[in-house]
Each structure stands twice: as C-alpha cells, then as structure tokens.
C-alpha positions as CSV (number, residue, x, y, z in Angstrom):
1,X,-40.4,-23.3,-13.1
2,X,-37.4,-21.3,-13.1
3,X,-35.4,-24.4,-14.8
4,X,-38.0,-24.7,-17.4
5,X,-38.0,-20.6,-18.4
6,X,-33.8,-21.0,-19.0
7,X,-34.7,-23.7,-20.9
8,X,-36.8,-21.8,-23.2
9,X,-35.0,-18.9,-23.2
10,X,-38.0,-16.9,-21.1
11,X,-35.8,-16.4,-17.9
12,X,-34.9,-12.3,-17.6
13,X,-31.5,-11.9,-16.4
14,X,-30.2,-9.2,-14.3
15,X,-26.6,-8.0,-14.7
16,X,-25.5,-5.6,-11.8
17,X,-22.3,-3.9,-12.9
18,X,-22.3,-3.0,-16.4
19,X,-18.0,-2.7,-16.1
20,X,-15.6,-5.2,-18.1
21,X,-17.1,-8.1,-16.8
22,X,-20.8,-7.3,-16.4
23,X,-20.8,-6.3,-19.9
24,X,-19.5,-9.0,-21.9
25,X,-21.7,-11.2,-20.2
26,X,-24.8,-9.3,-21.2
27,X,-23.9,-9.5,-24.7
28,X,-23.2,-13.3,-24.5
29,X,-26.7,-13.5,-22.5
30,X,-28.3,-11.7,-25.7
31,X,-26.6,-13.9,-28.3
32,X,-28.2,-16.7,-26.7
33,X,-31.6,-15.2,-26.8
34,X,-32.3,-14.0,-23.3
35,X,-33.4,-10.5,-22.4
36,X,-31.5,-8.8,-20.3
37,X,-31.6,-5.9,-18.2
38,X,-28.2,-4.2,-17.1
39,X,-27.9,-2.0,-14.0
40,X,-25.3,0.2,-13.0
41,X,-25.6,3.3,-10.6
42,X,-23.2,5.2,-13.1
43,X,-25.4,7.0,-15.4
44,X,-23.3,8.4,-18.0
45,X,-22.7,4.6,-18.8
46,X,-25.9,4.1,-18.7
47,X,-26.7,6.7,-21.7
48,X,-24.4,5.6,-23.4
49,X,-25.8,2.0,-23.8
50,X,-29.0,3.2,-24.4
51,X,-27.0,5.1,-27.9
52,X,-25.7,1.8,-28.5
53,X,-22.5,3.4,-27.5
54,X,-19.5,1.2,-25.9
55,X,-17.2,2.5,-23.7
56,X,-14.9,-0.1,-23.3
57,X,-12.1,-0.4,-26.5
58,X,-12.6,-4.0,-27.1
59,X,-16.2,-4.2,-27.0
60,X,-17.2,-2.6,-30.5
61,X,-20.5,-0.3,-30.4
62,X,-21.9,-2.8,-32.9
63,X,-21.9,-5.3,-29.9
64,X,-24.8,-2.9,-28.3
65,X,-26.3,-2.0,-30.9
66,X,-27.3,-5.6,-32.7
67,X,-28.6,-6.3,-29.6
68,X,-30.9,-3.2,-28.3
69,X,-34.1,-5.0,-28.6
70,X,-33.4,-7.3,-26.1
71,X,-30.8,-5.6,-23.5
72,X,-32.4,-2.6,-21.4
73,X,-30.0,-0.7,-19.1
74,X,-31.5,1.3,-16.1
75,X,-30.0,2.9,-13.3
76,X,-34.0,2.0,-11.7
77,X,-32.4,-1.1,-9.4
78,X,-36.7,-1.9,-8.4
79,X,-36.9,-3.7,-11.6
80,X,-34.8,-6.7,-10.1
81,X,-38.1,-7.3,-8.8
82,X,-39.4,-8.5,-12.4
83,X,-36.1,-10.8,-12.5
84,X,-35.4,-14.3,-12.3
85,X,-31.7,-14.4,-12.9
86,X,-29.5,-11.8,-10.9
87,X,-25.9,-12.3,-11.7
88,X,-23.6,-9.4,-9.8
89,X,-20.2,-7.7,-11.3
90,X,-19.6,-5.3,-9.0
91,X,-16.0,-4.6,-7.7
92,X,-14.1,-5.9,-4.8
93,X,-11.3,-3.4,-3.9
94,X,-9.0,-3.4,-1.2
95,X,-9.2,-0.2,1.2
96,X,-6.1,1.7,2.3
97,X,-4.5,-0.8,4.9
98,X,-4.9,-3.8,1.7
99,X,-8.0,-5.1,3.8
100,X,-11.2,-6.4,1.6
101,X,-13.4,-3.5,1.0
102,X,-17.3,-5.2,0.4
103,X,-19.2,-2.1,0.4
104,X,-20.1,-2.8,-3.0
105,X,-21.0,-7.0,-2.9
106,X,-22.7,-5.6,0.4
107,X,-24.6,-2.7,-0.8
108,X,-25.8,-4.7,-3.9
109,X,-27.0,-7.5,-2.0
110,X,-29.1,-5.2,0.8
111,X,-30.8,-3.3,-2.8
112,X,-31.5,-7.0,-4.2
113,X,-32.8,-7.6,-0.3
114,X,-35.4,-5.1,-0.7
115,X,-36.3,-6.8,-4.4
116,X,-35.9,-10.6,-3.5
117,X,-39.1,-12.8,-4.2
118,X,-39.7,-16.4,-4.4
119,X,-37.8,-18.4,-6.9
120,X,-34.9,-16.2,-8.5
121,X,-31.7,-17.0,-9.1
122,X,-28.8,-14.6,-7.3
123,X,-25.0,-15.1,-8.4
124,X,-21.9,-13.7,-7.6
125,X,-19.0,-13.2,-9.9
126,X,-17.1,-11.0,-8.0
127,X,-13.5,-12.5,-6.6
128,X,-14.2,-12.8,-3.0
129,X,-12.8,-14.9,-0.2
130,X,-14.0,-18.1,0.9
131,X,-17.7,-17.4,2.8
132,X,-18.9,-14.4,1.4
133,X,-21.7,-15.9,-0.5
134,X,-22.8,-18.6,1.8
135,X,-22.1,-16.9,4.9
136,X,-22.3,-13.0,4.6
137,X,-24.7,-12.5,1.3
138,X,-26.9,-15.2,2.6
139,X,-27.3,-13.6,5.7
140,X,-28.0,-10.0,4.4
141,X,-30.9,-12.1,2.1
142,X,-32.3,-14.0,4.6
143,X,-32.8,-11.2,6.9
144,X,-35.9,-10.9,4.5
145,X,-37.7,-14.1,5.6
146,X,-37.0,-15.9,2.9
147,X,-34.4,-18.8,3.2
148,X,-31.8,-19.5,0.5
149,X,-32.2,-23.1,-1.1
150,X,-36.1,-23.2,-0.3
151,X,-37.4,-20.0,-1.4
152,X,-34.6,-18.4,-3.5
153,X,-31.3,-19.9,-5.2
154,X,-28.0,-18.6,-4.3
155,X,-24.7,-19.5,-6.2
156,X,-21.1,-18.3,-7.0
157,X,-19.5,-18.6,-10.6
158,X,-16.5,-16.5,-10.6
159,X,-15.5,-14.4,-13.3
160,X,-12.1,-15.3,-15.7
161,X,-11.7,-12.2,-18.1
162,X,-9.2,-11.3,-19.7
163,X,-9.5,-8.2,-21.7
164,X,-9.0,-8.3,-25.2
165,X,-7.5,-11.5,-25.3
166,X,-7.9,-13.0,-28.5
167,X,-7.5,-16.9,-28.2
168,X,-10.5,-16.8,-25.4
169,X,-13.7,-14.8,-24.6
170,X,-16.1,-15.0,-22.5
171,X,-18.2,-17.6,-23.9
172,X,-15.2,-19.9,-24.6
173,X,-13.9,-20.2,-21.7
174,X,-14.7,-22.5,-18.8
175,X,-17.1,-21.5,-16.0
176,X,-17.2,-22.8,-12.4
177,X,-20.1,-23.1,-10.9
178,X,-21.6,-24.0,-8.0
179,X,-24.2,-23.5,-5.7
180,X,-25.5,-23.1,-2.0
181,X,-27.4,-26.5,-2.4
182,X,-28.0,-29.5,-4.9
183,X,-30.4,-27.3,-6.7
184,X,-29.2,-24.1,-6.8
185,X,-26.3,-25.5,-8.4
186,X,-28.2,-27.3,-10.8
187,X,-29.6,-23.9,-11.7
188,X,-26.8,-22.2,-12.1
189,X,-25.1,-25.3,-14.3
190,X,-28.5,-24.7,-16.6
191,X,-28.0,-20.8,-17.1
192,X,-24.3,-20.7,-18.2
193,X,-24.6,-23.8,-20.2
194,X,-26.9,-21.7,-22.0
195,X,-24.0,-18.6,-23.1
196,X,-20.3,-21.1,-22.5
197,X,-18.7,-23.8,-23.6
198,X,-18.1,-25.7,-20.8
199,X,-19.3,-25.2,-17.0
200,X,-17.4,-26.9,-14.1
201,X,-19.7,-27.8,-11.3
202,X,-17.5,-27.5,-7.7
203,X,-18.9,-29.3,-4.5
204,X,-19.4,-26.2,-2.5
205,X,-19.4,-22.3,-2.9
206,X,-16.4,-21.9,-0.8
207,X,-14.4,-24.2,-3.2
208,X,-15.6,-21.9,-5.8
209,X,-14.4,-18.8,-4.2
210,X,-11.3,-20.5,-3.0
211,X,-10.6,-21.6,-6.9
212,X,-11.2,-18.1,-8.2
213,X,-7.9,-16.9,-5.6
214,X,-5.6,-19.8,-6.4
215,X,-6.0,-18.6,-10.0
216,X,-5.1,-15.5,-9.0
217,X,-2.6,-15.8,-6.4
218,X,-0.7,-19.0,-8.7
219,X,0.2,-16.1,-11.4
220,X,0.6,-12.7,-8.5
221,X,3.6,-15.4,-6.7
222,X,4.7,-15.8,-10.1
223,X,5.2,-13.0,-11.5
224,X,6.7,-11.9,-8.2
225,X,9.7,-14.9,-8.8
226,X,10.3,-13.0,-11.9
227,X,10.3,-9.4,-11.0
228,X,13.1,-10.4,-8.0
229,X,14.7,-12.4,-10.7
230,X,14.5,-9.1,-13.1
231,X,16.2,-7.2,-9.9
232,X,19.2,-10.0,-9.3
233,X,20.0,-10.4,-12.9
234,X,20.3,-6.6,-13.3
235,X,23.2,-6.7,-10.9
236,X,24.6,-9.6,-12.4
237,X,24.8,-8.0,-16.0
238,X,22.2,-11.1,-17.1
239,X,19.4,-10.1,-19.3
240,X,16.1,-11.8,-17.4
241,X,14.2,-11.8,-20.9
242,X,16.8,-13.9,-22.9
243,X,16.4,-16.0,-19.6
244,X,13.0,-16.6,-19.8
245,X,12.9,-16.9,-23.4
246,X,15.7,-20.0,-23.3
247,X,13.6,-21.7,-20.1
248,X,10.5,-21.7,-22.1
249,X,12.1,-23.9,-24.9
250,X,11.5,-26.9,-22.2
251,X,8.3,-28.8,-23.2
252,X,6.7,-29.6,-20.0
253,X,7.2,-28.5,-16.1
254,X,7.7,-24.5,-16.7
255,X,5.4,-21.8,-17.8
256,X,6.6,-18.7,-18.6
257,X,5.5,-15.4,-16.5
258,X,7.3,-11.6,-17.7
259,X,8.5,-8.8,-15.1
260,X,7.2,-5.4,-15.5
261,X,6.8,-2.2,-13.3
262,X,4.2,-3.9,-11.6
263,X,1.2,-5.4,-11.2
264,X,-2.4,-4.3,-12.8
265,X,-5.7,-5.0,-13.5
266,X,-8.4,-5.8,-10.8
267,X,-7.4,-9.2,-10.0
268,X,-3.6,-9.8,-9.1
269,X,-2.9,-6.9,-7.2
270,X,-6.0,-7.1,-5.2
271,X,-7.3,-10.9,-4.7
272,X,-4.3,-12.2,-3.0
273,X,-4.6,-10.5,-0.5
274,X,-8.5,-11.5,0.2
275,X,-6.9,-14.5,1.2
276,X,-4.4,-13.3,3.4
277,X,-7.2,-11.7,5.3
278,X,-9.4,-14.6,5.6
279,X,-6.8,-16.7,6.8
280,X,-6.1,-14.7,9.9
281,X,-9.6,-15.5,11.0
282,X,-7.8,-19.0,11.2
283,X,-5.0,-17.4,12.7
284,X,-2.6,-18.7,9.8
285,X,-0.2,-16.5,8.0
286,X,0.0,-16.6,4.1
287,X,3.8,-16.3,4.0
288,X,4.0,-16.6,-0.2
289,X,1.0,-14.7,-1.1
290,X,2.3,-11.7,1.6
291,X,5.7,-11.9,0.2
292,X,4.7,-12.0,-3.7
293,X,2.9,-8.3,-2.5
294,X,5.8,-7.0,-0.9
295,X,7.9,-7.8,-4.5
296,X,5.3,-6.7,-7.1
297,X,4.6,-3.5,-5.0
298,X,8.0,-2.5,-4.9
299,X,8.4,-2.5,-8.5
300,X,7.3,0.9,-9.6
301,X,10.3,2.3,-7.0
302,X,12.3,-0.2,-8.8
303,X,12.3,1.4,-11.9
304,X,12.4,4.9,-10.5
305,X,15.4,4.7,-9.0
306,X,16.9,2.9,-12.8
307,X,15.4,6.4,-13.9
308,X,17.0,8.4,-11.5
309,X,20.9,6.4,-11.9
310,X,20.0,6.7,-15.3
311,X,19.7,10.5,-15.4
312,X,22.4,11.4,-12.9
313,X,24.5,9.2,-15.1
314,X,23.7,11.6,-18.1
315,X,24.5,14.6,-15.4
316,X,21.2,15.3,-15.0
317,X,18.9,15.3,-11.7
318,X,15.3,13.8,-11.8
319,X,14.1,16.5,-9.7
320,X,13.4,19.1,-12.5
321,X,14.0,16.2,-15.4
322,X,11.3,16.2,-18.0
323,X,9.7,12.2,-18.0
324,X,7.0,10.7,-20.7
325,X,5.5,8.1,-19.5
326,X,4.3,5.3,-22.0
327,X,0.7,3.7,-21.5
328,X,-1.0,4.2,-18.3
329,X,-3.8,1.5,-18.6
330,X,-2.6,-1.9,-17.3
331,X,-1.3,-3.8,-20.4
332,X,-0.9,-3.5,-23.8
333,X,-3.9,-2.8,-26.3
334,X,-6.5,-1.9,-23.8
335,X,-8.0,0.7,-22.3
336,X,-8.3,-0.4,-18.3
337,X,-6.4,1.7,-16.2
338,X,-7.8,-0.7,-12.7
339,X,-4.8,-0.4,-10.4
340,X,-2.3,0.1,-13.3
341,X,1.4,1.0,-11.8
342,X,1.5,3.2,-14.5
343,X,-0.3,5.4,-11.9
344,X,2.3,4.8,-9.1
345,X,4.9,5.6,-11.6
346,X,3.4,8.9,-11.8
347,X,2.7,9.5,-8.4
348,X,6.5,8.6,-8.0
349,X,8.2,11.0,-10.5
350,X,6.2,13.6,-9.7
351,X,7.2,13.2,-5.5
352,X,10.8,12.9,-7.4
353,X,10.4,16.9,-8.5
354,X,10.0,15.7,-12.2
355,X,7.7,17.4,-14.8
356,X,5.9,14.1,-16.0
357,X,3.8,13.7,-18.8
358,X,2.0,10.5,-20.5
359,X,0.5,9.4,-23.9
360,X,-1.6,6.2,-24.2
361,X,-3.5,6.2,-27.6
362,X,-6.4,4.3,-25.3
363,X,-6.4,6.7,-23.4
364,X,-7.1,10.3,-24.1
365,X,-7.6,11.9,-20.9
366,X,-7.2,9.9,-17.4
367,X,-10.5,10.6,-15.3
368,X,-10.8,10.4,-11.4
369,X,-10.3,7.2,-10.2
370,X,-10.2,5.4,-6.3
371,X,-7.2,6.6,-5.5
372,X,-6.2,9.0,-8.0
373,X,-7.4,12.6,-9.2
374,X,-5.0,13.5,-11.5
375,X,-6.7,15.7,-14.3
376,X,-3.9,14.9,-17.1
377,X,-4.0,14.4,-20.8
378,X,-2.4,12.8,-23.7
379,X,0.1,14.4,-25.1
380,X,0.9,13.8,-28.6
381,X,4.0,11.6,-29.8
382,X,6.2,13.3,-32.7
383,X,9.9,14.4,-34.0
384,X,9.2,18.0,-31.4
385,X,7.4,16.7,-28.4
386,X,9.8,13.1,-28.0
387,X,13.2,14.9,-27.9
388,X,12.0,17.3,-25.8
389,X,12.0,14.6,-22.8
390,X,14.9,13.7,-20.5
391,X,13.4,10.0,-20.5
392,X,10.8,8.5,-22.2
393,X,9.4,5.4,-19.7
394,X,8.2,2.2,-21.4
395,X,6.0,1.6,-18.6
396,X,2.8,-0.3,-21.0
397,X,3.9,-1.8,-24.1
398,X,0.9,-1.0,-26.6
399,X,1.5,-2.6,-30.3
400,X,0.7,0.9,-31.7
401,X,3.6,2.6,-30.2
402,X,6.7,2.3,-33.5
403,X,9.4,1.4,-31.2
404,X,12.1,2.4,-33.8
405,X,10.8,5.1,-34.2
406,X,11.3,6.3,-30.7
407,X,14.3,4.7,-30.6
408,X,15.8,6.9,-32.6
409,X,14.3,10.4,-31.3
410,X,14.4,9.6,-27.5
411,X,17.4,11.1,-25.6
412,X,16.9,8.3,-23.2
413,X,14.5,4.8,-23.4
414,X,13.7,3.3,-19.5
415,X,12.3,0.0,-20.5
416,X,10.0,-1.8,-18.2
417,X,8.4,-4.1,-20.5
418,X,11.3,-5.3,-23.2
419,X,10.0,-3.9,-25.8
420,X,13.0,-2.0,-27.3
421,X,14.2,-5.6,-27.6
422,X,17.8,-6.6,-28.0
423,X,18.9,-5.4,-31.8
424,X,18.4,-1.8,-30.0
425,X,19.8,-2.3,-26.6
426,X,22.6,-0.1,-26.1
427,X,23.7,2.7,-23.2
428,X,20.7,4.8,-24.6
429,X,18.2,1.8,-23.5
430,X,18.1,1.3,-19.7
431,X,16.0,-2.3,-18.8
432,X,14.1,-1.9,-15.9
C-alpha cells in the first residue's frame, strides 16, 4: 500500500528538523507533489514558515510561499501519527570531550515511538556512525511491539548539502539509500526517486552510514594536509596558494583542497570523529582521522599568534589592540554560523585582552548558540570605522566584502582565506 500511495503522490511525508537540511528537502518534496508536514520544536521557525517567511539566506521566501498549500509546519509532533513517510534532520553534535552527542536522533526516535503505526516509512539523514539506525533507533522502535521490516520500514539515506552551492542542489545530487531489509530499501529507493536525480541503493544501513563519514572524513584529512602545509611553507617564505594553484594544473590524480582558520559547518569538524568513537568499540585507533583533528583545531591559534607577531612587529601588543573580525558564519556567501572558527577566533582574541569586533553582511546580530553566548552585533564597514582597527582579520571570505577597498583603509590585513590575493601582498598583508 505504502509503495502504491508514493507512487501516486498520496504518501504524507514527515520532515523532523526544519534546519538547512530538513528544509530543502521539504521544498523538493512539494515540487514533486507531496504534502508535507515539517516539525521542529523551535517555534519562532515555526511562525515564520507559516508567513511564508525563510530564514535561511539561500532559501528565498518565495520557496515557502509557492508552496503553502501543500507544506504545514507544526511544533504538534502527534500528527506523525497521520504519516506514512518520516524522514529525520535533526543534528548530531559532539559534546565537550568530542564524543557523539544523540540526544537529539534519540529523543526524536522515542516521540516517533509513541506515534509509530503499521506500515510507515522512518529515515534517518543525520551523519551518524555505523549502527545507529539498525542497532540503536530500531531498538528504541521496537520497544513498541512492533518489529522493523514486518510492521514498519526503517532506512538511512544520508544527507549531502552544501549550502548555497550553485552547480548542485538538493534534487541534483545523488542519494544513497538503503534500508534495514529488501523492502524497506525498496521503499526508500521509491520515495527519493520521486524528488532526485539519481538514488544509489547500498547493501546494508551500516554501509550507508559508513559512506556518509568517508565523505566526510576524505575532505576533514585533506584539508588537514593543507593547513600543516599552510604552517611549513610559512616558514619557508613559500606561498601555499600559488602552490596549490600550480598542483591543480595536473589533469588527473590531485584534487585541490584550501587552508583556512579552520574547520566549519556541521559535518567536517564533527563526523570524523563519530568514527573514531565507534572504532574503539573495536578497540582500533583512527590514527589519520584523530590527527586531521588535532591540525584543523589548532588552526584558529595558528592565526592568532600571526596576529599577535604581527602587531608586536608594528609595536603594538594584542592585549588592548583593537581587531575586526571578517565573517563569522562558516564560508563565504552564507549565513551558517554551525561550528564556524570564526567563533574560536573570537573566543581567542578576546582571552588575548583585545577589544574584538565583527561584521558579516549575513549576519546582523550572532544569537546564542551550543557553545557560545556572545550577544554581539555587526558593526558597519566604512572610511571611519576600518582605520579605526589595529587588524582587520580575513577570517570568512564573503564576495560582498571590496577587498580593495579595505586594502587601502586597513592599518593592517591578517588573511586567512587569500583573499587579498597577490597583486596586494605586501608587509601590510600578513597570510595566515
């Protein structure tokens, strides 16, 4: 029954986690003709959607809006009872010693467990390590009476968004699936067929998960080889850019991955190391993936210290210096601040004794976060604010900041992300 209603487009789909994967799927959901009801325990977000009102920068209000008549967000979680498609995007953190935290997959899965009836469909897109479907969320289901694979389907298709990209969106790129039998995965196959272009059917729901981290941890160990490169070259007087720039000229057998001051978003920072946890359960040590950790995290002190040789160069001491910090979401031309090192950066100046400051045009005010209350605002960019700094910290590279601009009214440029470029690089343009 439930293959026939995604066939026909009758199937309601549940999105859990209304965030910057749970909501690009709902509109891709709605495109294809399904309803859809999004739930989130945030209410303001909530609201907001129901005003046809976006509040993520590169999903347009008009994306809401055009489809209100079919997309119903609730913060009332006992209408999973009417779905037959449950698909959850909730987040999966690390707590303060960098061990998974699941209270979120966890919690979600007990309120579904208290929803659950015969014949629906429950997914998990959030990056996880191997056995959390299968194993944990099956258990917490089960404890219900009702068995996964006979009375309810239970599958894994992990997310793979990219915020704002522009060569690839949600529908357009490929989806693994699979599922916790033959049938649950032919399930699963049938409902993303129905919003992607392609779907990639896996054997198991650990290879799943496990594909989802190699993903993850291929780029976090490569960016790491880049950032200690960055470091190495420094000392060498070699410019790691024009490196990587001539290296990429070869056709075939490199890729090319850029330092920064580190690593951001939800999923290289955190997924490694879901891994690394896991594996000890094995007792087998993830020497790479710990080591690529230890690199990227050390980043932000990285370019500190430049900062602080920098200023004591110019006779000045970073205790009492005045720093503007550039972007504080993640990367460029978004507005995600998830586990941005902008955020260590100022967490590190200001331990420094510095005054710091920031301006992202994305971001207008930055709001309590996990592991941050900071209560700080924009502050504008012009000819009296810029000068007024004793560095000005490249630390996000956003395409609407005029770089020659700054150039010529900072007293001094730290650049993180290379993008004073060479034609300015001189003593007042610190890489780091």
């Amino acid at each position: 029954m439930l293959l026939e209603k995604i066939q026909k487009k009758q199937a309601l789909v549940g999105i859990i986690g209304l965030g910057y994967v749970g909501l690009p799927l709902v509109i891709e959901f709605c495109k294809a003709g399904f309803l859809v009801t999004g739930f989130d325990i945030d209410n303001k977000k909530v609201e907001l959607l129901k005003q046809g009102k976006s509040y993520i920068k590169h999903i347009g209000s008009s994306h809401i809006t055009t489809h209100l008549s079919q997309f119903t967000p609730t913060t009332d979680f006992s209408r999973l009872s009417a779905m037959d498609c449950i698909i959850i995007c909730v987040p999966t953190p690390l707590n303060k010693n960098r061990e998974p935290d699941m209270a979120y997959v966890f919690d979600t899965t007990k309120t579904i467990a208290r929803y659950i009836k015969k014949g629906q469909l429950v997914v998990l897109e959030s990056t996880t390590y191997p056995g959390t479907t299968d194993e944990d969320m099956r258990a917490i289901l089960e404890e219900t009476g009702l068995k996964a694979g006979k009375d309810f389907h239970l599958a894994f298709s992990p997310e793979r968004e990219d915020p704002n990209r522009k060569d690839f969106s949600t529908s357009t790129i490929p989806k693994i699936v699979s599922g916790y039998t033959v049938e649950c995965l032919a399930v699963t196959k049938l409902l993303y067929d129905s919003v992607v272009v392609r779907t990639v059917p896996v054997s198991s729901i650990k290879i799943a998960e496990a594909t989802k981290l190699l993903e993850n941890i291929y780029r976090s160990v490569n960016i790491a080889m880049v950032n200690e490169l960055k470091m190495l070259f420094d000392r060498m007087g070699i410019d790691v850019w024009e490196v990587i720039e001539a290296a990429k000229t070869k056709p075939f057998g490199f890729q090319a991955f850029y330092p920064g001051p580190g690593l951001g978003g939800h999923c290289i920072p955190i997924d490694p190391f879901y891994l690394t946890w896991k594996a000890r359960e094995y007792g087998f040590t993830t020497r790479f993936i710990e080591l690529a950790g230890e690199i990227n995290t050390q980043m932000p002190y990285y370019a500190v210290q430049k900062t602080a040789d920098a200023l004591n160069e110019r006779g000045v001491t970073i205790k009492g210096s005045k720093i503007l910090i550039l972007g504080i979401a993640y990367k460029k031309d978004i507005d995600d601040m998830r586990e941005s090192p902008s955020l260590k950066l100022l967490e590190l100046y200001s331990k420094k004794g510095a005054v710091v400051d920031y301006n992202d045009p994305y971001i207008p005010e930055i709001p309590k976060l996990r592991h941050y209350n900071l209560e700080m605002k924009s502050v504008p960019l012009n000819k009296d604010t810029v000068p007024s700094y004793d560095a000005v910290v490249i630390a996000t590279d956003h395409s609407d900041y005029d770089y020659k601009w700054l150039y010529a009214h900072a007293r001094l440029i730290i650049d993180t992300r290379n993008a004073i470029g060479a034609s300015l690089n001189d003593d007042k343009v610190v890489k780091a």
